[in-house]
Backbone as ProteinMPNN parsed JSONL, in Angstrom:
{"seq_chain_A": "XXXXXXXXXXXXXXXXXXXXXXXXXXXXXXXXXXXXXXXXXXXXXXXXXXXXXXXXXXXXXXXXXXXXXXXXXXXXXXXXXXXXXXXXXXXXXXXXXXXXXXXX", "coords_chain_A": {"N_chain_A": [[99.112, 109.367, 96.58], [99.587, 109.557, 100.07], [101.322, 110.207, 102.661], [102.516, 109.511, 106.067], [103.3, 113.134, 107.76], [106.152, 114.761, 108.643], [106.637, 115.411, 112.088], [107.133, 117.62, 114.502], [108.323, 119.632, 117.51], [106.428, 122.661, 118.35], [106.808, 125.857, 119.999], [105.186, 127.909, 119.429], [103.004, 127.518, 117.496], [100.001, 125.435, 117.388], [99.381, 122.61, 117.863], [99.076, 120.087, 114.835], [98.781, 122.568, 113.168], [101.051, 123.36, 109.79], [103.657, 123.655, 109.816], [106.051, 124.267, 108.008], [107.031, 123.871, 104.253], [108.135, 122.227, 101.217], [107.381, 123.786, 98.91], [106.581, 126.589, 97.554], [104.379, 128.647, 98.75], [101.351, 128.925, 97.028], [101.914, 128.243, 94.837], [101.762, 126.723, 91.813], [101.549, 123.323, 91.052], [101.913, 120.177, 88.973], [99.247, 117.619, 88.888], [99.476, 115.071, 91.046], [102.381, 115.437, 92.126], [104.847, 115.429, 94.522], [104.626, 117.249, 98.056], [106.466, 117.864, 100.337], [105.89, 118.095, 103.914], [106.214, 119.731, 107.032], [104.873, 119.29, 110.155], [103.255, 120.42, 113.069], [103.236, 119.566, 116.258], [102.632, 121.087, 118.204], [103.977, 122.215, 121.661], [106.55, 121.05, 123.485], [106.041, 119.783, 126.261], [106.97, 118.34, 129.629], [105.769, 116.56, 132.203], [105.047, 116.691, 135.352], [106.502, 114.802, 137.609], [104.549, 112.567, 140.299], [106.072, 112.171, 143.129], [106.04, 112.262, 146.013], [106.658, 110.474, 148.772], [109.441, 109.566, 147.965], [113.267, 109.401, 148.26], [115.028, 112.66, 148.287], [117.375, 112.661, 147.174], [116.023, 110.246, 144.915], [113.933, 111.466, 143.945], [115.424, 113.759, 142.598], [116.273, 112.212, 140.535], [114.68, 111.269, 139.051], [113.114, 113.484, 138.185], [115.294, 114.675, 136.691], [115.027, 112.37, 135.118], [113.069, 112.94, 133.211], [113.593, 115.201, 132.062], [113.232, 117.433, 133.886], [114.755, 120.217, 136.329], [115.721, 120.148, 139.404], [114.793, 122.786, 141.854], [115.327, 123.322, 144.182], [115.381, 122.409, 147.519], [112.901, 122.36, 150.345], [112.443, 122.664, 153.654], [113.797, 120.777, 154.868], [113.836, 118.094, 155.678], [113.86, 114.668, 154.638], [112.963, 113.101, 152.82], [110.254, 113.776, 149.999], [107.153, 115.349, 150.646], [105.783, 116.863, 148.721], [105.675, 118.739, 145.982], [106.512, 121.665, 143.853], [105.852, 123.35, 140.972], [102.841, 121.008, 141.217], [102.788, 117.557, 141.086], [102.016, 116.467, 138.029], [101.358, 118.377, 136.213], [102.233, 120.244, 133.625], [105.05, 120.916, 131.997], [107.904, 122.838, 130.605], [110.836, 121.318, 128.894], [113.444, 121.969, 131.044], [112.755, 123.123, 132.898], [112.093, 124.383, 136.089], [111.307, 122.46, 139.638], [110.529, 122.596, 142.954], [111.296, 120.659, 145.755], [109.033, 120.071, 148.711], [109.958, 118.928, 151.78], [109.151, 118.268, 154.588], [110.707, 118.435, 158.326], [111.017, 115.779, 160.125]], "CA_chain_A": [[99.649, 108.699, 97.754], [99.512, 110.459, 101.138], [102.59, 109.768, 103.211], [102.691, 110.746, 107.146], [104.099, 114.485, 107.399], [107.316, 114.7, 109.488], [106.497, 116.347, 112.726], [108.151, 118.729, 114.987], [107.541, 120.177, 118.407], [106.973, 124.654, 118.552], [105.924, 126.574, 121.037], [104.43, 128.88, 118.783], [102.266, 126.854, 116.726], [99.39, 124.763, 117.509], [99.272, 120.978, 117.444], [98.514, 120.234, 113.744], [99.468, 123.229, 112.185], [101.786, 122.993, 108.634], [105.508, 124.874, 110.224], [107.258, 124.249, 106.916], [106.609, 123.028, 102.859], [108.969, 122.342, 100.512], [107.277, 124.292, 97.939], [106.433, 128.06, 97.432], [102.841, 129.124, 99.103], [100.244, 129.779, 96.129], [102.506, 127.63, 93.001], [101.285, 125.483, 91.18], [101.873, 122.052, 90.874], [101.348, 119.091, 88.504], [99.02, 116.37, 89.662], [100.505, 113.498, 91.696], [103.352, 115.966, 92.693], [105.186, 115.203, 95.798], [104.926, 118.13, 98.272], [106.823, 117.377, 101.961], [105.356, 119.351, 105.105], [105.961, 119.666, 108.268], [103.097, 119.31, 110.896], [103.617, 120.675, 114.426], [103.177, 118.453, 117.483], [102.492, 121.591, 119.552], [104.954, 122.797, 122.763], [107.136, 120.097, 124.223], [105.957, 119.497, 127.709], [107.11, 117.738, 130.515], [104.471, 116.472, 133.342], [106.273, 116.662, 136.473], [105.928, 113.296, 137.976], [104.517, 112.095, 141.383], [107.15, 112.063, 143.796], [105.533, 112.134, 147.113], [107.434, 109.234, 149.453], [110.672, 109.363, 147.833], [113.599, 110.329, 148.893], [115.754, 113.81, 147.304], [118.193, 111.726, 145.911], [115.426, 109.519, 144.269], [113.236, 112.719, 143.409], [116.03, 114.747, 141.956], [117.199, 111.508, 139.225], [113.331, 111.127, 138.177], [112.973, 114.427, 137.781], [115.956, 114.95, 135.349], [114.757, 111.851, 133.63], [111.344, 113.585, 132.216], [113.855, 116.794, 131.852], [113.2, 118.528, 134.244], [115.214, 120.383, 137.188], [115.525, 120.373, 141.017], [115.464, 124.27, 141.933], [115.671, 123.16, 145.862], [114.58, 121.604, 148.761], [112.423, 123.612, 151.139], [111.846, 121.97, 154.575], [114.744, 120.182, 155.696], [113.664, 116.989, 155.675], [114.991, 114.092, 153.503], [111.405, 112.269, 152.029], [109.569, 114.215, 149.668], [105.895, 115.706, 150.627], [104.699, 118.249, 148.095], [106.416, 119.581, 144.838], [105.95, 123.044, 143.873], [104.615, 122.88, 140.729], [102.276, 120.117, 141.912], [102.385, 116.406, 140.172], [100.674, 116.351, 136.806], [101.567, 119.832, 135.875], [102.861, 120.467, 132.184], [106.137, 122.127, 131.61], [108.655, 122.875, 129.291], [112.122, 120.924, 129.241], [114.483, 122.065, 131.765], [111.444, 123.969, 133.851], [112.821, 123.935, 137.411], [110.504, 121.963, 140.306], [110.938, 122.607, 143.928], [110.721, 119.721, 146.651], [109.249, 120.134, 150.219], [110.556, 117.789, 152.526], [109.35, 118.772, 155.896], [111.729, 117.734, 158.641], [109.408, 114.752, 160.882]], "C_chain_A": [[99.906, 109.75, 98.83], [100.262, 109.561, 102.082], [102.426, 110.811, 104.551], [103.632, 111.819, 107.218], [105.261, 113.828, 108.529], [106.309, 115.861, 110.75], [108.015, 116.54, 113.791], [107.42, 119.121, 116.037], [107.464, 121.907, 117.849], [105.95, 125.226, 119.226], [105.559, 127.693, 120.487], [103.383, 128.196, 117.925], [101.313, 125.607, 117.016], [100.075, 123.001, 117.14], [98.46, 121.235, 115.817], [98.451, 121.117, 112.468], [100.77, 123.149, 111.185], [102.864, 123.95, 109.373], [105.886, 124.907, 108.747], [106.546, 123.086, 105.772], [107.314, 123.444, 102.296], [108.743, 123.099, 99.001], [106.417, 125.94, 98.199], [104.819, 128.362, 97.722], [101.851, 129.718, 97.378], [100.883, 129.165, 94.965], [101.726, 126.767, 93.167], [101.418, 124.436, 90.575], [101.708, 121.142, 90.083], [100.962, 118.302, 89.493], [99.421, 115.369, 90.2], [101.573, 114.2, 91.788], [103.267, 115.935, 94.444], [105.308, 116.448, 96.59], [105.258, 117.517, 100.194], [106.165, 118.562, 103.207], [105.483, 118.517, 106.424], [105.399, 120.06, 109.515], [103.962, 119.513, 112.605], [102.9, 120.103, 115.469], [102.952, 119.302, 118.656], [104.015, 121.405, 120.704], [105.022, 121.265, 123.036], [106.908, 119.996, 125.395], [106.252, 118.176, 128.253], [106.097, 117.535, 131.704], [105.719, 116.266, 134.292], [105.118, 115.611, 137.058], [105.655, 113.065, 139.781], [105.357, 111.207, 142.323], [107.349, 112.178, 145.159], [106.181, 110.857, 148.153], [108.826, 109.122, 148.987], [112.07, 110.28, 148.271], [114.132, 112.057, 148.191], [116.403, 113.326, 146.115], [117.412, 110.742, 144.732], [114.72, 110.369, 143.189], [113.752, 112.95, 142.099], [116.444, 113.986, 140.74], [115.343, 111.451, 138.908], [113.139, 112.721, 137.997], [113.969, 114.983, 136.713], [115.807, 113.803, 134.269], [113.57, 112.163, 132.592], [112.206, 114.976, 132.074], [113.812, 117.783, 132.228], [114.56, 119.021, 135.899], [115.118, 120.778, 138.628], [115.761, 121.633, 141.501], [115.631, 124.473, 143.378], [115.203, 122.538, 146.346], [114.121, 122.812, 150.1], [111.855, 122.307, 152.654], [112.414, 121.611, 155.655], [114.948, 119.092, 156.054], [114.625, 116.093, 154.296], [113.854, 113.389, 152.312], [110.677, 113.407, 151.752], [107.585, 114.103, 150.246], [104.96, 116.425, 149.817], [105.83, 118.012, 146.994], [105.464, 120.84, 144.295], [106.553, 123.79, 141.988], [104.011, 121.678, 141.162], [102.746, 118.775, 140.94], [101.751, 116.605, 139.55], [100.821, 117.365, 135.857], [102.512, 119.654, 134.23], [104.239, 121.444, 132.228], [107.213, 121.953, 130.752], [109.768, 121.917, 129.808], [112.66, 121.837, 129.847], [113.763, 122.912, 132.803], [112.044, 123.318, 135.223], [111.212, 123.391, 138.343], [110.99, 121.764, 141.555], [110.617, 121.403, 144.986], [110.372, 120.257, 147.468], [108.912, 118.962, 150.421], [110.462, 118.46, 153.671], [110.083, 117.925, 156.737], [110.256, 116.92, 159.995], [110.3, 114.855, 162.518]], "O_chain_A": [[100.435, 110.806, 98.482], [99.943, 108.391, 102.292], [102.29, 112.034, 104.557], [104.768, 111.599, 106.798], [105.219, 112.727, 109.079], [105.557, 116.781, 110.431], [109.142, 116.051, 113.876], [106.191, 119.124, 115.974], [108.303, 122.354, 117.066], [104.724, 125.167, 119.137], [105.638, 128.658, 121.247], [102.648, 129.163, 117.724], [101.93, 124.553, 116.863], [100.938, 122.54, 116.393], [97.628, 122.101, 115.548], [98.221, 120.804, 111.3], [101.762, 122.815, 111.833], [102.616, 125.155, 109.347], [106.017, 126.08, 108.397], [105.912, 122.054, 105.991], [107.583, 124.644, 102.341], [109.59, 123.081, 98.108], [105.685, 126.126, 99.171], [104.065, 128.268, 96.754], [101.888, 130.848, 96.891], [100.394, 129.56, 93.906], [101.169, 126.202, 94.108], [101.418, 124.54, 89.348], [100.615, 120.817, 90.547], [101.564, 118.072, 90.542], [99.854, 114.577, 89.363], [102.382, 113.385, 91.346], [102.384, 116.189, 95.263], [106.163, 117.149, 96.048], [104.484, 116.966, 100.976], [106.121, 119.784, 103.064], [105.143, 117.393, 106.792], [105.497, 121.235, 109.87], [104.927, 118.911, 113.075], [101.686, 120.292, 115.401], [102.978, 118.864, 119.806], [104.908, 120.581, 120.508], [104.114, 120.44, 122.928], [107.995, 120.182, 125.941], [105.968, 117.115, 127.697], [105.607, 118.579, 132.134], [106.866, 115.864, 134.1], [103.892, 115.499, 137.071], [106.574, 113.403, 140.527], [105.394, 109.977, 142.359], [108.481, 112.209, 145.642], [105.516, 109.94, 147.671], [109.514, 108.458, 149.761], [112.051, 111.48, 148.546], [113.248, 112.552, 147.491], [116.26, 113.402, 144.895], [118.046, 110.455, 143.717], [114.785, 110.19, 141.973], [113.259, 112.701, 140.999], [116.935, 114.648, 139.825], [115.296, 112.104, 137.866], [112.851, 112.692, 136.801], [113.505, 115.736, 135.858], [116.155, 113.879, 133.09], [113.319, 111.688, 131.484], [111.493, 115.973, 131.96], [114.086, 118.846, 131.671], [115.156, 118.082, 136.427], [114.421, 121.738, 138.957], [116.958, 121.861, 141.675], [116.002, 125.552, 143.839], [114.383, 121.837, 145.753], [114.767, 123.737, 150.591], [111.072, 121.363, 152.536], [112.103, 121.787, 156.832], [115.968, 118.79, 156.675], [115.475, 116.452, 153.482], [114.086, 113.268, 151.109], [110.329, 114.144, 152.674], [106.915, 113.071, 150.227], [103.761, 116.609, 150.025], [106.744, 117.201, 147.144], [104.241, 120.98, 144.294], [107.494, 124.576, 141.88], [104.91, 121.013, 141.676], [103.13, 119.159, 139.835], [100.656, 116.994, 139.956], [100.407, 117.203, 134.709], [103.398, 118.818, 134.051], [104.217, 122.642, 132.511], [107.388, 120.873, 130.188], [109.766, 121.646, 131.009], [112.466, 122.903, 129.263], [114.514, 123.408, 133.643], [112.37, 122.146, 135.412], [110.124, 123.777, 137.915], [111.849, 120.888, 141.654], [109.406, 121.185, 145.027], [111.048, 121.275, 147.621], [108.147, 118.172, 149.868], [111.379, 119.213, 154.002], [110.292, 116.78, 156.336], [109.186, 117.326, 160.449], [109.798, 114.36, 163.527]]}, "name": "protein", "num_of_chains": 1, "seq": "XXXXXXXXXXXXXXXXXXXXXXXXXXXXXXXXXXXXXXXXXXXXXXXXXXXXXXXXXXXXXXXXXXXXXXXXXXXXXXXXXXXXXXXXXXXXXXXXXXXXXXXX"}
């Protein structure tokens, strides 16, 4: 019987790679022995989300709901134009993301 592994994110370890087994590398087992492992899901990323028309205040709560943080506003304006990394972009939890908001 083959039972899905538990996974886990790590930013060291591929998607798919074994992190952890409850039994000793190289023993040997009886047949039909249960052995647990856990399978890595690869780095936790966040996509920083398309945020173009909204305002700071709108920005800055969608952006801490995917985890990530507002590291300023560059512009002076109040309606997002740009983010700096761009929309789409992969990053870790708590990875800061700058607005510009030019002033119109």
């Amino acid at each position: 019987l083959v039972e899905q592994p538990e996974r886990e994110f790590s930013e060291t370890a591929e998607e798919g790679i074994v992190l952890k087994q409850d039994i000793t590398p190289g023993l040997e087992v009886d047949r039909d022995s249960t052995i647990t492992v856990v399978v890595s899901k690869g780095p936790d990323r966040r996509v920083v989300p398309d945020l173009v028309g909204l305002s700071i205040a709108e920005a800055t709560r969608r952006l801490e709901e995917v985890g990530l943080v507002r590291s300023g506003v560059s512009g002076g304006g109040n309606l997002v134009d740009a983010t700096d990394p761009p929309a789409g972009t992969p990053l870790a939890p708590g990875s800061e993301v700058l607005l510009w908001a030019p002033s119109r």
